[in-house]
N, C-alpha and C positions, 0 to 999 in steps of 0.2 A: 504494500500500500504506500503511496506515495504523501509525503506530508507538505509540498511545498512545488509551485509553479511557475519557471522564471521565463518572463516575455523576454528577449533581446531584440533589439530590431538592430538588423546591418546595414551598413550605406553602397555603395555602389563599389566602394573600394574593399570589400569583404572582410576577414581578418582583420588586418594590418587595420581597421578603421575601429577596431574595439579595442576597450582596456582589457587588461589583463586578467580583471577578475570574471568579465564577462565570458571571453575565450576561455576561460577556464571550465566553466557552466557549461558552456555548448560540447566540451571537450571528453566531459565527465557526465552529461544528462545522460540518461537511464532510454529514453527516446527525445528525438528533436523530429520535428515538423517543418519544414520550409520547401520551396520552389527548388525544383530539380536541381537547376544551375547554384541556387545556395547552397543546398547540401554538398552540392560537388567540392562545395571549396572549403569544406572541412574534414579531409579525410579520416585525420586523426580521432573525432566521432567515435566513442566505444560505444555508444547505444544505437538503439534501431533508427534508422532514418525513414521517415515517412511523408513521399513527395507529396505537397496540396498542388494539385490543378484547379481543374473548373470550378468544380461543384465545394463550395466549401461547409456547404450543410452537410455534405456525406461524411466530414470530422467529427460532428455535434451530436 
């Protein structure tokens, strides 16, 4: 069960545009959510990646 939910949002320059502790969060979450091309640019991601396309109600 999971106790805790952390939004990040990344800018156009990916990584390199977050602090430290943020990269850290996305590096170590359990599951991340973002657009294909986000996820790409985290490889280091130990949890499940889960691409959002169109439909974002199919999340909820």
């Amino acid at each position: 069960m999971w106790d805790r939910v952390y939004i990040v949002g990344v800018g156009p320059e990916g990584p390199e545009s977050l602090p430290p502790k943020a990269l850290r969060l996305i590096e170590e979450a359990e599951i991340v959510f973002g657009g294909e091309r986000l996820l790409e640019m985290f490889p280091k991601s130990e949890g499940e990646k889960v691409p959002l396309k169109h439909n974002l109600s199919d999340v909820s």
